[in-house]
C-alpha positions as CSV (number, residue, x, y, z in Angstrom):
1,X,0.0,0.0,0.0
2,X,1.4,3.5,-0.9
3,X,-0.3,6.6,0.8
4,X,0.2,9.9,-1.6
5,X,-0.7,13.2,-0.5
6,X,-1.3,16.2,-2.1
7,X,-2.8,19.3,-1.5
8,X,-5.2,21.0,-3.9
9,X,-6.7,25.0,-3.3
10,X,-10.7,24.3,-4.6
11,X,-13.3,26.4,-4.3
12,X,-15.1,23.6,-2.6
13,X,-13.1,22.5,-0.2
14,X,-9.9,24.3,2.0
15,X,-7.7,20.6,1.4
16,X,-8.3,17.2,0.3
17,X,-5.2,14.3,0.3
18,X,-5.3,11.8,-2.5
19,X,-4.8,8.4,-0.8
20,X,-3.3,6.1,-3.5
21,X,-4.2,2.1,-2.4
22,X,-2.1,-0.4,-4.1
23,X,-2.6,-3.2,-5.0
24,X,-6.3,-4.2,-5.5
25,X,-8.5,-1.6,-4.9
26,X,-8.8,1.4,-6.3
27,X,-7.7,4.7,-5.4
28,X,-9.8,6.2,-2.7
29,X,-10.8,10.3,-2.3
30,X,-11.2,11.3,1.3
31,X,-11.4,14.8,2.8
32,X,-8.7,14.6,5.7
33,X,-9.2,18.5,7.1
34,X,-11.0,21.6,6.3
35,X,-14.5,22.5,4.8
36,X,-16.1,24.8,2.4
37,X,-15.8,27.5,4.2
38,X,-12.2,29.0,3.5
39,X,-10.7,30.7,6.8
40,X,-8.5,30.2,9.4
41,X,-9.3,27.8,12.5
42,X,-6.9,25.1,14.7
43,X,-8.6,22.2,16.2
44,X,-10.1,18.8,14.8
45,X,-10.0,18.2,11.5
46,X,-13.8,18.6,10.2
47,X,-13.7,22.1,12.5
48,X,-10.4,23.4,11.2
49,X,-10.0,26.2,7.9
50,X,-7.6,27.2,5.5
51,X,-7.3,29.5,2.8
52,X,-5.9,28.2,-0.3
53,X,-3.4,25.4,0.8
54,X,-0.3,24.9,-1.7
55,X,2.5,22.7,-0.5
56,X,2.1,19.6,1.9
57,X,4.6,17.0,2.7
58,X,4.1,13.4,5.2
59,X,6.7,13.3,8.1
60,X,7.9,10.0,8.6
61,X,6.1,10.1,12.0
62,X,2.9,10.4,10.2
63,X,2.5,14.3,10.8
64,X,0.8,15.8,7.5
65,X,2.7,19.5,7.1
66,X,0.6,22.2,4.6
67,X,1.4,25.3,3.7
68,X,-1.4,27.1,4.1
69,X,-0.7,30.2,1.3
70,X,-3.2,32.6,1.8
71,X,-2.9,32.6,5.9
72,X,1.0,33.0,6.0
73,X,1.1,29.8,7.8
74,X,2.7,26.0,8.4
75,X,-0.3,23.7,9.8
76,X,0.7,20.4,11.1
77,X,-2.1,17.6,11.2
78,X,-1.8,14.6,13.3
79,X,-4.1,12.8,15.4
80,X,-7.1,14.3,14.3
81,X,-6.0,18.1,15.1
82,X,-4.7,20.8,13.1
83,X,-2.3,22.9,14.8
84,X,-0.2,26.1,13.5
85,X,3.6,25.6,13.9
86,X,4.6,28.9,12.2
87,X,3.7,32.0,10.8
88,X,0.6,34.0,10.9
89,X,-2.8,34.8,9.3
90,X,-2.4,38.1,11.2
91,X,-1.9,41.0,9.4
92,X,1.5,42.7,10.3
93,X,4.3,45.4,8.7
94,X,6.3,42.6,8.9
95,X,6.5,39.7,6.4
96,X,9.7,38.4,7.3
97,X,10.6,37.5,10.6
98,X,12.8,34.4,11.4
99,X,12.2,32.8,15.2
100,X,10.1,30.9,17.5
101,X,7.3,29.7,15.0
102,X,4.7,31.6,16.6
103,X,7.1,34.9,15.9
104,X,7.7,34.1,12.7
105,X,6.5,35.4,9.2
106,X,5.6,34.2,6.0
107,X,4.6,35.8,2.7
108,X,2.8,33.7,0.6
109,X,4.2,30.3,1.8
110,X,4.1,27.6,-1.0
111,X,5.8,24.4,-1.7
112,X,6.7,22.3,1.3
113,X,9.4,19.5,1.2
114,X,11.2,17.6,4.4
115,X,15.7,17.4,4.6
116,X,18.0,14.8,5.1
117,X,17.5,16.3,8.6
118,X,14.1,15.8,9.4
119,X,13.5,19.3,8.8
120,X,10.4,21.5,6.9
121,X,11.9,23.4,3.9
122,X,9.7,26.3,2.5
123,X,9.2,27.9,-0.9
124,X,8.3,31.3,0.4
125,X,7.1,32.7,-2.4
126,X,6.8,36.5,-1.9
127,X,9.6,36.7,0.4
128,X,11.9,35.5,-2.3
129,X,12.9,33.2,0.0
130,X,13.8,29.5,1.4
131,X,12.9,29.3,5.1
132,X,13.5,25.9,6.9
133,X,11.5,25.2,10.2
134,X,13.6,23.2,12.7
135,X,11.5,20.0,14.1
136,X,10.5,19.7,16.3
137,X,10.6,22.9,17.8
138,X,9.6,24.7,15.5
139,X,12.2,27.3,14.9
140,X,12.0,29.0,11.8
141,X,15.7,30.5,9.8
142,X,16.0,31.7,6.3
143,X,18.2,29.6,4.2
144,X,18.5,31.7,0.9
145,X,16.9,35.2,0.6
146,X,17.1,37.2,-2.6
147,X,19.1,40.5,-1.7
148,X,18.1,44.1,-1.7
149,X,18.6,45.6,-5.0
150,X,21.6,48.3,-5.4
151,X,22.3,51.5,-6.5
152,X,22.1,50.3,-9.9
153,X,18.7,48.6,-9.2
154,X,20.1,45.0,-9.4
155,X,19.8,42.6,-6.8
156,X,23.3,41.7,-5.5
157,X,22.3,37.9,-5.7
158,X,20.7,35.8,-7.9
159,X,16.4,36.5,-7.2
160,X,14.6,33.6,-6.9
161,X,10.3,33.8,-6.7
162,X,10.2,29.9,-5.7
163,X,7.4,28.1,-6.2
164,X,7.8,24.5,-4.8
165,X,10.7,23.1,-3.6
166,X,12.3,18.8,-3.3
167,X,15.4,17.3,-1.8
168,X,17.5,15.6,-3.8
169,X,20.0,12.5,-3.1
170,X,23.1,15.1,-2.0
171,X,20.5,17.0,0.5
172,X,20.5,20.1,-2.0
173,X,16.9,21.9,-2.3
174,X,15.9,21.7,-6.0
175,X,14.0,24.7,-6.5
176,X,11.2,25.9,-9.1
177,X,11.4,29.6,-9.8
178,X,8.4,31.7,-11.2
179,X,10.3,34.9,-11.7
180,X,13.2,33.0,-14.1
181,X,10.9,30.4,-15.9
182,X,14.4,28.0,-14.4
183,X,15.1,24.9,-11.8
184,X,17.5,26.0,-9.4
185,X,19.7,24.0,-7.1
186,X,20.5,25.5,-2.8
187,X,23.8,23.9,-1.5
188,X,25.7,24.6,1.5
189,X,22.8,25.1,4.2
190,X,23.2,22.1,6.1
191,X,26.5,23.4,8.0
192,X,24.4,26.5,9.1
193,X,26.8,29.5,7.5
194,X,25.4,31.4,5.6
195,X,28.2,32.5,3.3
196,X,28.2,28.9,2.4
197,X,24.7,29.0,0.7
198,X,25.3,29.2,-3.0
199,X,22.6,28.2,-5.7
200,X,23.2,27.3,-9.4
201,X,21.3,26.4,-12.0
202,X,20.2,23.2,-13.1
203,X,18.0,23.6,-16.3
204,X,16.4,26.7,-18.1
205,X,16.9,29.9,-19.5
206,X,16.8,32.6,-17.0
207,X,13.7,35.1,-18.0
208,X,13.3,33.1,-20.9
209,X,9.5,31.7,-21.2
210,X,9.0,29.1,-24.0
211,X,8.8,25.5,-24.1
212,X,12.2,23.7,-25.3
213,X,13.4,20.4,-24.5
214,X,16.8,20.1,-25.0
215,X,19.4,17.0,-25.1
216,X,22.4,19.3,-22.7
217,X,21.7,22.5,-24.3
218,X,19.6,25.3,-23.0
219,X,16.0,24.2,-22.5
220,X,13.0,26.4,-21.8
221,X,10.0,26.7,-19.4
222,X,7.0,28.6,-18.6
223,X,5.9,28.7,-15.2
224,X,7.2,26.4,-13.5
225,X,4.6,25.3,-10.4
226,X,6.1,22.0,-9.2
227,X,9.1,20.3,-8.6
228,X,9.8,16.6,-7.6
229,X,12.8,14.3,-6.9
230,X,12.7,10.7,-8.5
231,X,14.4,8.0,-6.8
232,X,16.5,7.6,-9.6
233,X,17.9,11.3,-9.2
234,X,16.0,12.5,-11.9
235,X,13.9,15.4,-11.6
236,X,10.0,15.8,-12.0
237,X,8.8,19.8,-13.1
238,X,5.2,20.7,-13.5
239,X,4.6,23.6,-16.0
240,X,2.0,25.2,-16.3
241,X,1.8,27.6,-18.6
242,X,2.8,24.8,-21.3
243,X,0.1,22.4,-20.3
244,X,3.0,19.6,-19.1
245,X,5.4,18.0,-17.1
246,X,9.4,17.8,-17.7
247,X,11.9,15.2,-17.2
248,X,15.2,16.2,-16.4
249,X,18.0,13.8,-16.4
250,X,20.9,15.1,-15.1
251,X,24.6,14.4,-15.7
252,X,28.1,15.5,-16.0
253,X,27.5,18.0,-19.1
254,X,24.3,19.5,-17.7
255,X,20.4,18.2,-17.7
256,X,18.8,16.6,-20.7
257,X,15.1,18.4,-20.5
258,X,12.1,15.9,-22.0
259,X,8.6,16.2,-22.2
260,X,7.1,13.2,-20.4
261,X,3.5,14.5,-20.5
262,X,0.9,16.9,-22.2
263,X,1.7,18.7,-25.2
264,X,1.7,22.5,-26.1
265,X,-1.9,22.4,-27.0
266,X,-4.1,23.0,-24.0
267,X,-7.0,20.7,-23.0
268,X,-10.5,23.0,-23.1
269,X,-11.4,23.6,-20.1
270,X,-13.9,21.3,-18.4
271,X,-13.3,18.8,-21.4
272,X,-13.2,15.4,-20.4
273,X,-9.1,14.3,-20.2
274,X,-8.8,11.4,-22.6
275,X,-5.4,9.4,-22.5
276,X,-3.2,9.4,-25.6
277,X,0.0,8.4,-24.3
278,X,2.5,10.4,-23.4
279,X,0.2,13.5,-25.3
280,X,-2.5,13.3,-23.5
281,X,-3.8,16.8,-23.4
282,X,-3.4,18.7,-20.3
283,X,-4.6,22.2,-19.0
284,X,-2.8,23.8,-16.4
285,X,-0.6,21.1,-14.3
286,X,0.8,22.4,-10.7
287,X,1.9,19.6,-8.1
288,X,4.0,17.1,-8.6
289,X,5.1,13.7,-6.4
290,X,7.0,10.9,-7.1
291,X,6.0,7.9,-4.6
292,X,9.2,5.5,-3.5
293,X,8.6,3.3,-6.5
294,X,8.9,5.9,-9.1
295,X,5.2,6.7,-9.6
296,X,4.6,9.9,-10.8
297,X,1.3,12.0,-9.7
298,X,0.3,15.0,-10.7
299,X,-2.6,17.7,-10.3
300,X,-3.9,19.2,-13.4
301,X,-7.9,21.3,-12.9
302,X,-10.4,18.9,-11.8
303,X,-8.1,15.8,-12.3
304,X,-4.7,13.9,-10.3
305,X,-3.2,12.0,-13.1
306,X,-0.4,9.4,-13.5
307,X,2.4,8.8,-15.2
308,X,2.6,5.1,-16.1
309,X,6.1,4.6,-17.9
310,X,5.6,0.8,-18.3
311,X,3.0,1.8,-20.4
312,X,3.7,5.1,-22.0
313,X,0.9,6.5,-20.8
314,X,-0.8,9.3,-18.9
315,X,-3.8,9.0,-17.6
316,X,-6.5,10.3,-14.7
317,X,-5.6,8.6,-11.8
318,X,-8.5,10.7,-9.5
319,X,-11.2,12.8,-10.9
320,X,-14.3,13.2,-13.5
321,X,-16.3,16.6,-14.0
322,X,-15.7,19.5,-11.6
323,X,-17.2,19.6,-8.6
324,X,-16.5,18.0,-5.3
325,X,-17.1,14.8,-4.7
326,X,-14.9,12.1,-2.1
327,X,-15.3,8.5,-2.9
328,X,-14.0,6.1,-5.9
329,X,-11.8,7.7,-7.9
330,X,-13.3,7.8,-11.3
331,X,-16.8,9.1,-9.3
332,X,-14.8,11.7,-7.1
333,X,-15.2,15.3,-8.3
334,X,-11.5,18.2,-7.6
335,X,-13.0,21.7,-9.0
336,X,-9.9,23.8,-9.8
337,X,-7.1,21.9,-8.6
């Protein structure tokens, strides 16, 4: 049995996690926390709110982390309760604040992704910004900040809007960046200097917005939502504006960039998804997680689909029309994933 979780914004429901059940039965939809009613409320999990929930990520003690966007927040779920960890849904001057996590501050808090440490890492998306919250107290530091700009107007580093973030085999935070349509790579933070925090590049062309694969040259993305680590090393990046998901393979002359899913040619919206191999049209796809086995999942509008390499297909793992709907997955309604 493999339990998969992701979490979707919908205008029906604050946050739903896909449960994946292997082998025999089908996938199952269940609402694990929040409502219809978008807000912001601790306690058990059919009482509690959030407002529009981006990134979450399973502990190996079973904790379900989220990122709760819209409240400046990090909600933990376990045993039935939803508790803030860090940040606020307060409104203060101050959006970034490093500290005890009920001192700290987020702005616009993201993708969510746990270290070789046990530790939360955190896209903060309008900080500019990779926070990590120490577990399990809670502590929250900036990793990687994008710089004040100087005299010239330039920022003095390299500015990074990310979007999601994922760990990969050396511990380094693989990044997806909105404001450079690129994948970077954070390494150095685990020693705790900051001067020892440097980030490179791993695939794209910096404010370049297109749709290029590329066998080691320079490739091309457009908004790039979702990043994921394979077990394999290889990397998993959901791009939205170009209706699909890239496969980077990585070696010693750079990343070879692939599309493994959707084409250029957007699905209608609310159109059925019909699978056509690896072309099966997709609209606008945002999260994406690779499971220990190499399954890929990923959200795109009213569906989770799956990549099945076996059989060169993608295909709708969860989801029919839009709407909301827990229960089988090809009866189980997502509106707006």
């Amino acid at each position: 049995m493999r339990l998969l979780a992701l979490a979707r914004p919908d205008r029906d429901a604050d946050l739903c996690l896909v449960c994946v059940c292997v082998p025999l039965c089908g996938a199952e939809v269940t609402t694990l926390a929040g409502s219809s009613t978008s807000g912001y409320r601790d306690g058990p999990v059919h009482l509690a709110r959030f407002n529009n929930p981006r990134g979450v990520v399973c502990g190996k003690d079973g904790v379900i982390y989220v990122a709760d966007t819209d409240n400046n927040c990090i909600r933990a779920i376990s045993n039935g309760q939803v508790t803030t960890i860090a940040g606020s849904n307060k409104f203060f001057s101050v959006f970034h604040r490093d500290g005890p996590g009920a001192k700290a501050r987020f702005f616009t808090p993201f993708g969510l992704t746990i270290d070789h440490d046990g530790h939360l890492i955190v896209a903060d998306l309008r900080n500019q910004c990779i926070r990590r919250v120490t577990l399990p107290d809670c502590t929250v530091s900036t990793i990687f900040r994008t710089r004040p700009r100087d005299a010239n107007n330039m920022t003095i580093n390299v500015p990074l809007h990310p979007s999601d973030v994922a760990i990969d085999h050396n511990g380094d935070i693989i990044v997806s960046d909105l404001s450079s349509n690129c994948v970077h790579k954070v390494s150095g933070y685990r020693a705790g200097d900051p001067s020892q925090v440097s980030v490179s590049l791993v695939a794209g062309t910096r404010y370049v917005e297109g749709g290029t694969d590329s066998a080691r040259g320079p490739a091309t993305f457009g908004c790039v939502y979702g990043v994921a680590v394979a077990p394999n090393g290889s990397i998993l990046v959901a791009e939205s504006s170009n209706h699909r998901v890239r496969h980077l393979s990585l070696g010693a002359r750079g990343a070879y960039t692939r599309t493994c899913a959707g084409t250029l040619k957007r699905r209608p919206k609310d159109a059925p998804c019909v699978a056509d191999g690896f072309n099966t049209p997709l609209r606008t796809p945002f999260g994406v997680a690779v499971d220990g086995g190499g399954r890929v999942v990923f959200m795109d509008q009213n569906y989770v689909m799956e990549i099945d390499w076996k059989k060169k297909e993608v295909r709708p793992l969860a989801g029919s029309a839009p709407g909301f709907a827990d229960g089988p997955c090809d009866v189980a309604k997502f509106d707006s994933l």
